[in-house]
PALUM-355307 format. One record per residue: x, y, z of N, C-alpha, C in turn; chain. Coordinates in pm, whole numbers, plus 50000, padded with zeros to 5 digits. Each point is the difference from the previous one (the first is absolute). Layout:
REM PALUM-355307
X; Y; Z; X; Y; Z; X; Y; Z; A
...
This chain:
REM PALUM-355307
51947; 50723; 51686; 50133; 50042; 49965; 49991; 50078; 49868; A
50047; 50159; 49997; 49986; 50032; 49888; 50141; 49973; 49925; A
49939; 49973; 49874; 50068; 50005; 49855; 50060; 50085; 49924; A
50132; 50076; 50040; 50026; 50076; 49901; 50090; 49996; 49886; A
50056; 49845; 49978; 50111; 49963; 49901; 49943; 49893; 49992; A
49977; 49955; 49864; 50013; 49806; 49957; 50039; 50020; 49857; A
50056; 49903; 49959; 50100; 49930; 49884; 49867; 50093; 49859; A
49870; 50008; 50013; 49947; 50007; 49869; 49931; 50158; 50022; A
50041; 50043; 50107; 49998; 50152; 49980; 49854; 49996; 50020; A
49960; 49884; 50080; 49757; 50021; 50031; 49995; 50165; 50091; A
50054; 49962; 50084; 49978; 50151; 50115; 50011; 50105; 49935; A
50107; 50048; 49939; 50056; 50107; 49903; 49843; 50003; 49864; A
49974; 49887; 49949; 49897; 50038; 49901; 49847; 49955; 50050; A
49955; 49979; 50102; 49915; 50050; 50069; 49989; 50169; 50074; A
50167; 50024; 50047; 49966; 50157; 50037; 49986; 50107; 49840; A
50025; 49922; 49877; 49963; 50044; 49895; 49833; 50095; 49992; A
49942; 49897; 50017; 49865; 49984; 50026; 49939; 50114; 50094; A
50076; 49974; 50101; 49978; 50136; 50097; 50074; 50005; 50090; A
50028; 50115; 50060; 50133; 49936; 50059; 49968; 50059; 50162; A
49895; 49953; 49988; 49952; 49943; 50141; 49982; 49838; 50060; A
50001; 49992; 49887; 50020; 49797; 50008; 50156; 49984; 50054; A
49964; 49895; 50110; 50080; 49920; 50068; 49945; 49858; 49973; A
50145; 49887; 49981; 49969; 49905; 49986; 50076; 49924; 50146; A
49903; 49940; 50038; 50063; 49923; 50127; 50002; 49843; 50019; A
50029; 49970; 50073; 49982; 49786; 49993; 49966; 50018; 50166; A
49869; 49930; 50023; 49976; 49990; 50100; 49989; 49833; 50052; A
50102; 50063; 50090; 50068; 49818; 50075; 49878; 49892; 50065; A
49893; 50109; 50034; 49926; 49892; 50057; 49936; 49917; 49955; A
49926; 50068; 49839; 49942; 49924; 49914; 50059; 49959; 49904; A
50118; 50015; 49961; 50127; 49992; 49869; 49943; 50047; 49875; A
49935; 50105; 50035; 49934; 50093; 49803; 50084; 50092; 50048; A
49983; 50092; 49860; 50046; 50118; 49971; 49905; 50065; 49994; A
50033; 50126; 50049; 49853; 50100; 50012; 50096; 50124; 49925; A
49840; 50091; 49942; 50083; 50109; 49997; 49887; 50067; 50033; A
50107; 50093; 50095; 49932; 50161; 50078; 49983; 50096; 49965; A
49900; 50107; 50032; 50060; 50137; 49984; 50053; 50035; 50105; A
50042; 50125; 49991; 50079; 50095; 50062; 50024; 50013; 50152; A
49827; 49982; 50042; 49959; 49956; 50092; 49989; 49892; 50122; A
50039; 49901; 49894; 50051; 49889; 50058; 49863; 49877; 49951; A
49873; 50071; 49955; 49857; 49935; 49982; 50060; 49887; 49907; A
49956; 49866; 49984; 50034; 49914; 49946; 49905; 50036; 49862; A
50070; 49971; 49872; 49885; 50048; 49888; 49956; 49863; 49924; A
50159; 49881; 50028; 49971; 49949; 49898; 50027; 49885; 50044; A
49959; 49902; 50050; 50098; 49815; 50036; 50050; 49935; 49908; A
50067; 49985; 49926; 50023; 49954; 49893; 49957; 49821; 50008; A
49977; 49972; 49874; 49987; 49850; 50017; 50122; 49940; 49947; A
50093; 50008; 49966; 50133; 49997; 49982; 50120; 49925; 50082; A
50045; 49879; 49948; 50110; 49984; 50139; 50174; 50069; 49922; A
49981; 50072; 49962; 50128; 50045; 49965; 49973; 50130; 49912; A
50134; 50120; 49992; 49971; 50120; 49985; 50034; 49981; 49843; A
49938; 50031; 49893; 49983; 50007; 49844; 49909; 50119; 49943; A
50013; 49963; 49897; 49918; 50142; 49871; 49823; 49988; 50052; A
49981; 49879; 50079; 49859; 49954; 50012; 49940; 50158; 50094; A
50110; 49978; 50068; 49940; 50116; 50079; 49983; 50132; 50010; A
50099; 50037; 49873; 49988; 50113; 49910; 49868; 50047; 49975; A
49996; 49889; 49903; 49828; 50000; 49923; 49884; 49977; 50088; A
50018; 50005; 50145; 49862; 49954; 50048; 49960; 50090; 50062; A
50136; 50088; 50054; 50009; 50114; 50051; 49936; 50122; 49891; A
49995; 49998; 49885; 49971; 50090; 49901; 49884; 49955; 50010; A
49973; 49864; 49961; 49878; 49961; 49935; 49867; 50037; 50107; A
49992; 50007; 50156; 49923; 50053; 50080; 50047; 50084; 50087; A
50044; 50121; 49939; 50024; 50159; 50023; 49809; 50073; 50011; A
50050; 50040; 50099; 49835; 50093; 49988; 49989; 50049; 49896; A
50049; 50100; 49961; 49959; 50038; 49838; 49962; 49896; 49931; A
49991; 49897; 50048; 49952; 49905; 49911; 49897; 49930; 50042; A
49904; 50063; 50100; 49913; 49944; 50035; 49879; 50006; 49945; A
49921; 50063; 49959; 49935; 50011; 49828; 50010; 49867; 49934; A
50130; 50012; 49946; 49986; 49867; 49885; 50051; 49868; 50135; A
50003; 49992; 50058; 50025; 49876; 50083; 49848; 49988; 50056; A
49893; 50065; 50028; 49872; 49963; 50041; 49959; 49934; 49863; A
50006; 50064; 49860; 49953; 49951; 49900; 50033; 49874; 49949; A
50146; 49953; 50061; 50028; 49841; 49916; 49934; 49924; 50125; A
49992; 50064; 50119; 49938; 49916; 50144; 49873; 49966; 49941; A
49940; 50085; 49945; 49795; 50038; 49968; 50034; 49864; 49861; A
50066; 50020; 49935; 49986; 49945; 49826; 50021; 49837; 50072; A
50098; 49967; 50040; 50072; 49864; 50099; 49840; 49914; 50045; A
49960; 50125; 50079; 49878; 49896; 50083; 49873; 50001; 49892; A
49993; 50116; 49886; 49891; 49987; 49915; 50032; 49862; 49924; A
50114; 49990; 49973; 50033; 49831; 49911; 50004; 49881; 50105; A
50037; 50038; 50171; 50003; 49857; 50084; 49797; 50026; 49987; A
49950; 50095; 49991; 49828; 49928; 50006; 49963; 49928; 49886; A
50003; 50087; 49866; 49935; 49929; 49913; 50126; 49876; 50021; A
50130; 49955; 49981; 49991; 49848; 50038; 49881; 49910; 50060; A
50029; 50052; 50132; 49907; 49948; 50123; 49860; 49980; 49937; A
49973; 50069; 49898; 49848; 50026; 49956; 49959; 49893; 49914; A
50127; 49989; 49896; 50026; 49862; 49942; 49985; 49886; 50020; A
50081; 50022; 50129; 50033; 49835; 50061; 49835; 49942; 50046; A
49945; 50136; 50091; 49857; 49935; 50066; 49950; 49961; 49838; A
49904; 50122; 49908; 49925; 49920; 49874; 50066; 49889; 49944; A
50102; 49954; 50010; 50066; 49849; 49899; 49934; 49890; 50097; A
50013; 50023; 50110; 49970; 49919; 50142; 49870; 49964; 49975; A
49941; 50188; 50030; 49821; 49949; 49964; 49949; 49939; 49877; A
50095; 50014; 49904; 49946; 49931; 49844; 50030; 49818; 50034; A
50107; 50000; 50020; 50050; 49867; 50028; 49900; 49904; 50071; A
49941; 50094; 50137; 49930; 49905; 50090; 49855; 49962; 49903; A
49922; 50129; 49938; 49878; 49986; 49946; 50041; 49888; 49880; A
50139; 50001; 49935; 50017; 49861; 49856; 49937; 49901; 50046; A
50094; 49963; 50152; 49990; 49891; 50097; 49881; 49964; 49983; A
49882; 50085; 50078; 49874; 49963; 50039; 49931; 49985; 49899; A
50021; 50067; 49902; 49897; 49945; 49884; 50060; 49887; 49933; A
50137; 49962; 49997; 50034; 49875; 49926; 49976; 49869; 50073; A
49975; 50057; 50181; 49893; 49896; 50061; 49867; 49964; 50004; A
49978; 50112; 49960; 49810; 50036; 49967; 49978; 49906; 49898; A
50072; 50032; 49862; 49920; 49924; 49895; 50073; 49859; 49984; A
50096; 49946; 50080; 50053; 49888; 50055; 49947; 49920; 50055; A
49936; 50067; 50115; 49891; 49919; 50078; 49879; 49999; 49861; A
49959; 50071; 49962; 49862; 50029; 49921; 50006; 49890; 49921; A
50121; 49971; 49956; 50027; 49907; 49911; 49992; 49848; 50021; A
50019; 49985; 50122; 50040; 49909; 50062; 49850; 49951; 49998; A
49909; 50070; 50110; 49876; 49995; 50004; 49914; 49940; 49876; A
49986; 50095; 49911; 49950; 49983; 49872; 50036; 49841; 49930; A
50186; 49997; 50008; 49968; 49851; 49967; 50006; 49867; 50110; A
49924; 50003; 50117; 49999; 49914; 50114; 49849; 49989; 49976; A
């Protein structure tokens, strides 16, 4: 169902944007999509209601903006690795404490038995 009037003026400032954007509510899945011109679905919104959210999300992944949207994608997963990179060496430090605080535990043990 397309959208061409709601109370906060989304349709009107999405066709801001371009005014090939159509905003529609599609009944089967209950999102809001917005189209181009065409009818191609561009965008599903994750949204259950029409607000400024969708303003900005609509701007925020505009092709022209695909450049700097690969770069926070690239920077995102360069910080989820070194996490990940973290988490394994604390793990591997942790396990080797372990084994040597069993090593000279037992050693100890030994020595005075």
């Amino acid at each position: 169902m397309l959208i061409t009037r709601d109370p906060h003026d989304i349709a009107l400032r999405l066709k801001e944007i371009d005014p090939s954007y159509e905003l529609h509510f599609n009944n089967r899945t209950s999102r809001f999509e917005l189209k181009d011109g065409s009818g191609a679905t561009l965008i599903v919104f994750p949204y259950d209601r029409m607000d400024e959210r969708m303003v900005r999300h609509a701007r925020r992944t505009r092709a022209e903006r695909l450049a700097e949207i690969i770069r926070e994608i690239d920077l995102a997963n360069e910080r989820a690795e070194k996490r990940a990179l973290r988490i394994r060496e604390n793990a591997a430090e942790d396990g080797l404490r372990e084994a040597a605080d069993r090593f000279y535990a037992d050693r100890k043990r030994k020595g005075a038995g």
